[in-house]
N, C-alpha and C positions, 0 to 999 in steps of 0.2 A: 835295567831299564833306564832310558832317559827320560833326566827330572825335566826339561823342556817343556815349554807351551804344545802342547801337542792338540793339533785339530781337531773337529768330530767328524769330519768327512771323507778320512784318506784311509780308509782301510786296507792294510796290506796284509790279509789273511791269505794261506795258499789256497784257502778256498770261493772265493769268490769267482764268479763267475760272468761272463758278459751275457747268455743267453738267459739264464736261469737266476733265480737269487739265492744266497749264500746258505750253506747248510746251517750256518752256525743260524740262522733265523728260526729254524726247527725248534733248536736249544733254546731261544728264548719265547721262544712261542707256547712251548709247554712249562716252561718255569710261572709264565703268565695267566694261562691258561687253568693252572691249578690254586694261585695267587688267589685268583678271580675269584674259581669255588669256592676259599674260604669265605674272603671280604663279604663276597654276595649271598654265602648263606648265610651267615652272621647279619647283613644288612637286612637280610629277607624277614626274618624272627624278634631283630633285635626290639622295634618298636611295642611288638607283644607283650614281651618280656618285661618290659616295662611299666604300658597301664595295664595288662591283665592283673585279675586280683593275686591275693597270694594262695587260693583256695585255686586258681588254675597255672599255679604254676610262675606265677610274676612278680613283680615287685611292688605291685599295685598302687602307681604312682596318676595325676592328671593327664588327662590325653592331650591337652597342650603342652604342658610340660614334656613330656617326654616327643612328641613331634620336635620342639626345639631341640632338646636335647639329640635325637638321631640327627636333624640338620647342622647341629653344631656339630659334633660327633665327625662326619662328615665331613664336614670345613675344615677339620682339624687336621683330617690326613693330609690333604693336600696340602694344609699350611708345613707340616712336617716336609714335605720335599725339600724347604728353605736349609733345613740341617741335613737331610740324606744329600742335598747340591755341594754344601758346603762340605762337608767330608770327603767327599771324592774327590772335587777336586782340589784337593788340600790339601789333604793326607792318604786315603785310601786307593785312590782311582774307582773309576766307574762299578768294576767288576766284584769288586771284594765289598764295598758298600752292598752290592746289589747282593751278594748272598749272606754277608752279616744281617741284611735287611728284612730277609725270608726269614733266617731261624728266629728273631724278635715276634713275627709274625705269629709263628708255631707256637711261642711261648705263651701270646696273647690269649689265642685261642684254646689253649689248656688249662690257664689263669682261669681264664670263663666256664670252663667245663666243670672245674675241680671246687671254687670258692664260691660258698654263697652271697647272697644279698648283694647289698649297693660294694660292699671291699672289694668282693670278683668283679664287680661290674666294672668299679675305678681301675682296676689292675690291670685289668685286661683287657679295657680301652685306651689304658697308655700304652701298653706295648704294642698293641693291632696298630693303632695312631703313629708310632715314631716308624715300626719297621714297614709299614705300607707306603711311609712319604717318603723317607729312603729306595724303596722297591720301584715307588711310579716314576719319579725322574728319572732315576739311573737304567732301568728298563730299556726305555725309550731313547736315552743319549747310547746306549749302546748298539740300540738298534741303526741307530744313526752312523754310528763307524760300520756299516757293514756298506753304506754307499756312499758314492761321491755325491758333491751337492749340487750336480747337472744331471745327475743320473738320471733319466727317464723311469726306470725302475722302483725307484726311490719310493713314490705315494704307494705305489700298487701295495711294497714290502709291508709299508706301513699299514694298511688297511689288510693282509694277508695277517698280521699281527696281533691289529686288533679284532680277526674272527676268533681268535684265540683268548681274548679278554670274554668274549661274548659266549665264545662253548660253556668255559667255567661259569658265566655267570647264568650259563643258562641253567647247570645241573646244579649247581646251589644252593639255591632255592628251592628247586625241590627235594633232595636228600632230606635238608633242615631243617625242611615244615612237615614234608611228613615222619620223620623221626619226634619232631615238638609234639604236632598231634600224637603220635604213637606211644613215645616214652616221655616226651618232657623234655624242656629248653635244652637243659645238660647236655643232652643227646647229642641235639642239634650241634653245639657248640664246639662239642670232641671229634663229631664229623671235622668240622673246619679246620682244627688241629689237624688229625688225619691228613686232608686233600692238600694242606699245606707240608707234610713233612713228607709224601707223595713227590709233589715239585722238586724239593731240596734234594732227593734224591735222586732224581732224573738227570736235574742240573748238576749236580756236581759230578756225573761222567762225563759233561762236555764243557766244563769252564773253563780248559786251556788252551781253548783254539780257537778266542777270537783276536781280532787285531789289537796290535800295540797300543792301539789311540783306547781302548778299552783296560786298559791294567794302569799304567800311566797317570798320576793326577795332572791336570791342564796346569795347575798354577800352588804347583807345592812351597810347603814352608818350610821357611829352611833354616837352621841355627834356632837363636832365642825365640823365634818364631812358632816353635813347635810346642813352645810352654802355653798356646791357646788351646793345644787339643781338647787338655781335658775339661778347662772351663766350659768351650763351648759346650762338650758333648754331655755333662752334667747336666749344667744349665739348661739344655734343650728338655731332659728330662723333666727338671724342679716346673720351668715356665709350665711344662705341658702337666705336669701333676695339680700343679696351682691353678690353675686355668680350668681344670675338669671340677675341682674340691669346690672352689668360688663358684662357677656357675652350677653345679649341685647344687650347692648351700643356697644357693640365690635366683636360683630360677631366670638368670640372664648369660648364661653359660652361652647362646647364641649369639649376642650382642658383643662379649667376650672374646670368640673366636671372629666375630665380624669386623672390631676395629684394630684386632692384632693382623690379621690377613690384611688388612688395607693398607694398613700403617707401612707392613712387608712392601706387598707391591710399589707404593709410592717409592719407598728406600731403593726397591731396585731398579726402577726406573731411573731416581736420581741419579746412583753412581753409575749407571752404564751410558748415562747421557755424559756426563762430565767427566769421567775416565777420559785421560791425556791421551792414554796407546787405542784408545777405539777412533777410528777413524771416520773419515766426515761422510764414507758411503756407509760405513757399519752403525752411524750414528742416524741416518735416514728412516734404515728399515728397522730399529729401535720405535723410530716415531711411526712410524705406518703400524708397529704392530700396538700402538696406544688403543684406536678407536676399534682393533678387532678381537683386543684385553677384555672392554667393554663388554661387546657384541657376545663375547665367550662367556661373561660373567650372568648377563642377562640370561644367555639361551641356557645357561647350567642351572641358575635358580629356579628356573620353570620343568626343568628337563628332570633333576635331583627331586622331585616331587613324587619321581615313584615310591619313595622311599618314607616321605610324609603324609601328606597331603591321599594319594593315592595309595595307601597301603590302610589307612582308616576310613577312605570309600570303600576298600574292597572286602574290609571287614565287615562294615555296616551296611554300605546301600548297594552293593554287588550282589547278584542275582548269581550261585556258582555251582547250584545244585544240576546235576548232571544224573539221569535216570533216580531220582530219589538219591543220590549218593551227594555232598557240598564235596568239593576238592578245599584243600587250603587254602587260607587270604594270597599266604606268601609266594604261591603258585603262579598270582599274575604278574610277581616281577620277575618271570623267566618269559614272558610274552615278549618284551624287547632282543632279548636275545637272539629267540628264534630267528625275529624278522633281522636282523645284522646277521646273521648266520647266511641266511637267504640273500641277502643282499648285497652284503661286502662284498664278495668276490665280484660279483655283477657289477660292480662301481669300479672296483677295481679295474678289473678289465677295460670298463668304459677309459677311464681315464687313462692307462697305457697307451688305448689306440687312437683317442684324441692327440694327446702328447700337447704340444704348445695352444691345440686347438681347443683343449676344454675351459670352461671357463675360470677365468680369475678366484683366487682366493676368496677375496673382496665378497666378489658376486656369490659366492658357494656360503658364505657367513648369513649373508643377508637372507638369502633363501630360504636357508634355515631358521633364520627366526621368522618370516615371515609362514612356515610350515607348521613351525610347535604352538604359533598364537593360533592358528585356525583350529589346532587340537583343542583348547580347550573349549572352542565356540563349538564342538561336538557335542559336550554335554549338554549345550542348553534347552534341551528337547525335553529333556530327561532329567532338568532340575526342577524342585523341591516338591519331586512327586511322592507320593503314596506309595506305590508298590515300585522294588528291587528294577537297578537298570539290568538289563540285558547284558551279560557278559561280553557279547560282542564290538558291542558299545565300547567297552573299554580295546574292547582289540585295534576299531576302528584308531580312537584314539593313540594308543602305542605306536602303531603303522604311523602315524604322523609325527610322533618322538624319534621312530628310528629314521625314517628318512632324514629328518633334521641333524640328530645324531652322524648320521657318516656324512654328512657334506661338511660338518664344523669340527667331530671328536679327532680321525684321524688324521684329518686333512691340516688341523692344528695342531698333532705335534708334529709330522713331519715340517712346519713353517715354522716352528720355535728352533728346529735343529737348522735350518737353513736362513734364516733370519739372525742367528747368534754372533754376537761378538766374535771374535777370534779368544779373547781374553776371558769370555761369559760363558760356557760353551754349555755346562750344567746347570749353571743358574738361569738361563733364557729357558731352560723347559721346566725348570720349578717356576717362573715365572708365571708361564702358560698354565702351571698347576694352580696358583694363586688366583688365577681367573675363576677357575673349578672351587676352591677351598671359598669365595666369596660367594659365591652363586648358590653353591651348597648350604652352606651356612643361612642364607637368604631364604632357601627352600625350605629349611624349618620353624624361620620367622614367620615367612607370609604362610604357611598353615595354619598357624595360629591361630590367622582372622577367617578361616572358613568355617560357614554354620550352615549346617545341614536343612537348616529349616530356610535360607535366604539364602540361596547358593546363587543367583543369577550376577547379583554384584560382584560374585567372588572369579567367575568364570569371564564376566565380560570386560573388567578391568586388569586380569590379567593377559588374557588375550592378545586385547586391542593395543596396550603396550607395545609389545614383541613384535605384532604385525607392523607399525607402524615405525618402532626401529628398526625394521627389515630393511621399509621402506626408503627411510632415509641411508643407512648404510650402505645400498643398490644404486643409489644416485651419486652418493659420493664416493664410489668403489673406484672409477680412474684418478683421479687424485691422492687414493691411497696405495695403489696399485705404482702408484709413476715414484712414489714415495718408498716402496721396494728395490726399487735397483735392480730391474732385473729376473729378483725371485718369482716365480708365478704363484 
């Protein structure tokens, strides 16, 4: 193979196709797809697991505490892409990162199955954490070598891809809630093992048929240069074990993952602005993608709420009983799925047959937030009342998450892959990840301040945020847009 700067645009599989999109998207559509079922049943349970007593089954920890903690938890994956970016394209290339990346996964999730108390919990949120931020970058970059970066083709793949995120997340959740109800956390936990070592199997009948730009590191090291490997890939461990211990120990394990994610982002921002070989159009849409970093960080910290904030509504003030029968809490974070199941294609499609005519990036960000702020002005009908909200209620609301959701999730990685450096090609979508790993992280903080008893402040102030940077991002969309070069 050539150790060369190799694109993420030029894929020269014998299978691609002009009509159709590439088989090999199949392959990574179900490595993703099963990825998902773990993450998202483990996400769906995990909060449980935590302040449930130890009498059901938990750890029996503060319910704010542990909301921060799944919000950091969260933040963490995605900070982890900064080292799955770096290994690829460094040393491994996209492809071998991305399946070292799954079995770490597998690991996790049997870690969690197998050991009790807080030591499974530590063990097996570091391994879920390092091989997940490895798995979401390289995924996605790889996805990215299967089109050129005019390809009309291109967004549809990408949202074709992530219905494949949303199948898994949809069955996830519930396997592993009613497995927790049934038999207990464990259950749940070894399911996730399972549906991940599932994936690894599928995949590994098809991981040698995609393009070159997929095996290949973009920017390998070479000579004495190779004596970083193991620093770094330790050290990604020690930071990410020290990082989980400290905030454990100290109950700011959010705040931990929030100024190490920042800190990130800033860093790669700097060096891909002042890198001598990025050029003065590659150095444009760098800055155009500043103010829609932002946009992605906000709409994720409001959106990553299913996970906090809504996962202890739906425990508590969620109406779920059905003929005399409750369904599980963790059941409504497969309500998103659904509606991205149902939907993606339908976007999809739209935006093939628009082609140059659909609208701007820009404007697709904005709308989005301006959709998840009016989610939460949903509830206030039906705050700090008396009796259980109406499960629908919450449906209402998710329908409002998911449409937001596919105008900014897919739609932004396919812009981090066509917005990249030539010289950045993996780290512009762990970038785009770092947007998510803050927002996330965010979403466990501001849980914190909601109180069931005075819930109007907590809906109307987050709300009205989001709407209102919708609304400025919508106005300043052609200035960011002229500031792409080009990309739509």
């Amino acid at each position: 193979m050539s150790t060369a700067t190799v694109s993420i645009d030029r894929p020269d599989s014998p299978g691609s196709t002009r009509r159709g999109h590439p088989p090999q998207l199949g392959v990574l559509f179900t490595l993703e797809m099963w990825e998902r079922f773990s993450f998202y049943g483990l996400q769906g349970i995990l909060a449980y697991y935590m302040y449930y007593s130890a009498t059901e089954g938990g750890l029996g920890m503060d319910k704010a505490t542990a909301l921060g903690i799944v919000g950091a938890y969260g933040g963490t994956v995605f900070l982890m892409t900064i080292m799955g970016a770096w290994v690829a394209d460094r040393v491994l290339g996209k492809e071998r990162t991305l399946f070292i990346s799954g079995i770490l996964i597998m690991l996790g999730h049997v870690s969690l199955a197998l050991l009790p108390g807080q030591v499974g919990l530590l063990i097996g949120l570091i391994f879920v954490a390092i091989g997940s931020g490895g798995l979401k970058a390289n995924a996605t970059a790889v996805v990215g070598t299967l089109y050129e970066r005019k390809d009309p083709k291109r967004d549809a793949g990408f949202s074709i891809f992530y219905m494949g995120v949303n199948i898994g997340a949809l069955f996830g959740p519930l396997v592993t809630g009613w497995l927790k109800d049934a038999r207990g956390f464990h259950w749940g936990f070894g399911a996730a093992a399972v549906g991940m070592a599932i994936g690894l199997i599928v995949y590994s009948m098809g991981r040698k048929r995609f393009p070159e730009a997929a095996y290949a590191p973009a920017d390998p090291l070479e000579g004495s240069q190779r004596k970083l490997i193991a620093p770094v890939v330790v050290g990604g461990f020690v930071v990410m074990g020290l990082a989980l211990w400290l905030g454990l120990a100290t109950d700011t394990l959010d705040w931990v993952i929030f100024g190490v994610a920042l800190f990130a982002a800033l860093a790669f921002f700097t060096v891909m602005l002042r890198d001598r070989e990025v050029t003065g159009e590659e150095r444009s849409r760098v800055k155009a993608f500043i103010p829609l970093f932002v946009a992605a960080t906000l709409f994720w910290s409001l959106f990553q709420q299913q996970f906090t904030f809504i996962a202890l509504y739906s425990d508590t003030r969620l109406n779920r009983s059905i003929g005399g029968w409750e369904f599980p809490a963790s059941w409504v974070q497969s309500i998103n799925a659904v509606f991205v199941i149902i939907f993606a294609g339908v976007l999809s499609a739209m935006w093939t047959r628009l082609g140059t005519r659909a609208p701007a990036t820009p404007r697709k960000f904005a709308i989005s937030l301006v959709l998840i702020g009016f989610a939460y002005f949903v509830f206030l009908p039906f705050a700090n009342g008396k009796t259980l909200t109406p499960v629908l209620v919450l449906v209402a609301v998710l329908f409002l998450f998911t449409m937001g959701e596919l105008l900014l999730s897919p739609i932004g990685l396919s812009l981090a892959t066509k917005l990249a450096p030539a010289k950045f090609p993996t780290q512009m979508v762990a970038l785009n990840f770092l947007a998510s790993s803050i927002g996330t992280t965010l979403a466990g903080t501001v849980a914190k301040y909601y109180d069931p008893t005075n819930e109007v402040p907590y809906f109307v102030s987050i709300g009205l945020t989001s709407v209102v940077c919708g609304v400025i991002l919508f106005v300043a969309s052609k200035r960011i847009s002229a500031l792409m070069k080009g990309v739509l």
